[in-house]
C-alpha positions in Angstrom: 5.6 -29.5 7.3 8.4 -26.5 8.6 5.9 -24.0 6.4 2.9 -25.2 7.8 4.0 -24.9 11.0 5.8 -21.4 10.0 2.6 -20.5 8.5 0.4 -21.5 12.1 2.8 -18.5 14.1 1.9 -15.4 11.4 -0.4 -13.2 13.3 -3.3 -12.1 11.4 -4.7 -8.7 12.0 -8.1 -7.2 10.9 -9.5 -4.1 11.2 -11.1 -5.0 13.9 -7.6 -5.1 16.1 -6.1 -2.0 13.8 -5.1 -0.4 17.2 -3.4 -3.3 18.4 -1.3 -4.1 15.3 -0.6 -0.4 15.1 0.7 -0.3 19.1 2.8 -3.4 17.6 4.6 -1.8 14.5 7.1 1.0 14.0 6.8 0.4 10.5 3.6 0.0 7.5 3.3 -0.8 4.4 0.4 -0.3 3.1 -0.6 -1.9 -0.7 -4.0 -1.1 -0.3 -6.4 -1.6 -3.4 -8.6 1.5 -4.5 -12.0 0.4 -3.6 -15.0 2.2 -2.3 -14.5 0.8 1.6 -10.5 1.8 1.4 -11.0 5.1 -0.2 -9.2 7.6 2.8 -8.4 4.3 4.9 -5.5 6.0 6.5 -6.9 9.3 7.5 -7.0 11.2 11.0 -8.3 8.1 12.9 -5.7 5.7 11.6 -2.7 8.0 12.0 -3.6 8.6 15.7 -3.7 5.2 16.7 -0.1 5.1 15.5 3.1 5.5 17.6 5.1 8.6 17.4 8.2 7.4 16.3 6.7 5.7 13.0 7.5 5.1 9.3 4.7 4.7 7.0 4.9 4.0 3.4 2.3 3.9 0.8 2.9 1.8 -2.5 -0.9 0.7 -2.6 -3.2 3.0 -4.5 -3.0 7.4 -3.8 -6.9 7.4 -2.8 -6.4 5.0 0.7 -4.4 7.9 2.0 -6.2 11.4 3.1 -3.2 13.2 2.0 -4.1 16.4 4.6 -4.6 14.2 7.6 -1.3 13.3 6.7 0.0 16.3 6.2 -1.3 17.7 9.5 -0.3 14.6 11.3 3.2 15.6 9.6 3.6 18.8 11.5 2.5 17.6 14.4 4.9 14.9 15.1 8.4 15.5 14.2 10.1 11.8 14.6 6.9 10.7 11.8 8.3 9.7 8.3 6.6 8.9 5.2 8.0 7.5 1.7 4.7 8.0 -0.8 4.8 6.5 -4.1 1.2 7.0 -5.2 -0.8 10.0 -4.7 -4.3 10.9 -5.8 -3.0 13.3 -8.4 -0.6 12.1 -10.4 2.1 13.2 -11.3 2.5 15.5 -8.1 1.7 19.0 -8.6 5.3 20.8 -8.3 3.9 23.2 -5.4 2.5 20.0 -3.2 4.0 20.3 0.0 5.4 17.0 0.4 8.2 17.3 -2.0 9.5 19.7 0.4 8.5 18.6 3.9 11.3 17.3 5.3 9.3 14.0 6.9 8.3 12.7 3.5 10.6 10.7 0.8 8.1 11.0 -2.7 9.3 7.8 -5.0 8.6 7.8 -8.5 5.3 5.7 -8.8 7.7 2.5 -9.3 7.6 0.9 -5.8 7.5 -2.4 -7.8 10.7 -3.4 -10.3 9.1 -6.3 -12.9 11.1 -9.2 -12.5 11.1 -10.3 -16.5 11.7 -14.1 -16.0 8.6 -14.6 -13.5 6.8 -11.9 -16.4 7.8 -14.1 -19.1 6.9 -17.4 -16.9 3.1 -15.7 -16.2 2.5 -14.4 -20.1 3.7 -18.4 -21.3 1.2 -20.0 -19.0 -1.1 -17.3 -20.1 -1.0 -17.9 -23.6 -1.1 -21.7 -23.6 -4.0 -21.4 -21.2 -5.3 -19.3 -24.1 -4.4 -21.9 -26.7 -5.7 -24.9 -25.2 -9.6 -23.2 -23.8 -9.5 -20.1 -26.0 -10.3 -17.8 -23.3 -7.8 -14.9 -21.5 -7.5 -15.6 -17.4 -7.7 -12.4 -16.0 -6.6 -11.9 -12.6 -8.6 -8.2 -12.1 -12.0 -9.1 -10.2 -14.6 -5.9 -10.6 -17.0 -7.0 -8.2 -13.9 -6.5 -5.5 -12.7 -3.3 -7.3 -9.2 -4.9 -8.0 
């Protein structure tokens, strides 16, 4: 019953109220999928309707992010700091400008540490499921492009 009622306070934002949750947070993380209708998500519009004083970091996928919005949004606001672990080129070209810009911390494309009991746990279940139907559960759904 405490979850549930947890659970009831969580605000839910869409993109309908982007601006609001954006006028709400001094920080995003954003684990955006690469599909066709989050391809450049974050670009000029979204970075605007931040605040000033913001931290944004990408683990999600390098194609939501227009990577020269953001670099332009970079030099326009001094006190606006991004850690990027994906990018739509990878690796990073040595001459991108973001391993020098002093706004941006580049990670190395390992956002995400595997935790090797839950891994173990999920391939088990996996393989009995296997066993007893004969069929592989896969949790990657094309029609959503993830």
């Amino acid at each position: 019953r405490e979850n549930r009622k947890k659970e009831k306070n969580i605000k839910i934002f869409t993109e309908k109220n982007l601006k609001k949750f954006l006028n709400l947070s001094d920080i995003v993380v954003s684990i955006l999928p690469d599909t066709e209708k989050t391809k450049n998500f974050i670009n000029k519009k979204f970075l605007n309707l931040m605040k000033k004083n913001f931290f944004l970091i990408n683990i999600g996928r390098g194609s939501t992010l227009n990577e020269n919005d953001l670099l332009l949004h970079l030099n326009k606001n001094k006190n606006f700091f991004v850690s990027l672990d994906v990018f739509k080129t990878e690796p990073l070209p040595k001459k991108n400008k973001f391993w020098t810009h002093k706004n941006v911390i580049v990670t190395p494309h390992a956002a995400a540490l595997t935790d090797i009991d839950s891994s173990i746990d999920l391939m088990l279940n996996r393989f009995k499921d296997y066993k007893k139907n004969g069929k592989i559960k896969s949790d990657v759904n094309l029609a959503k492009g993830y």
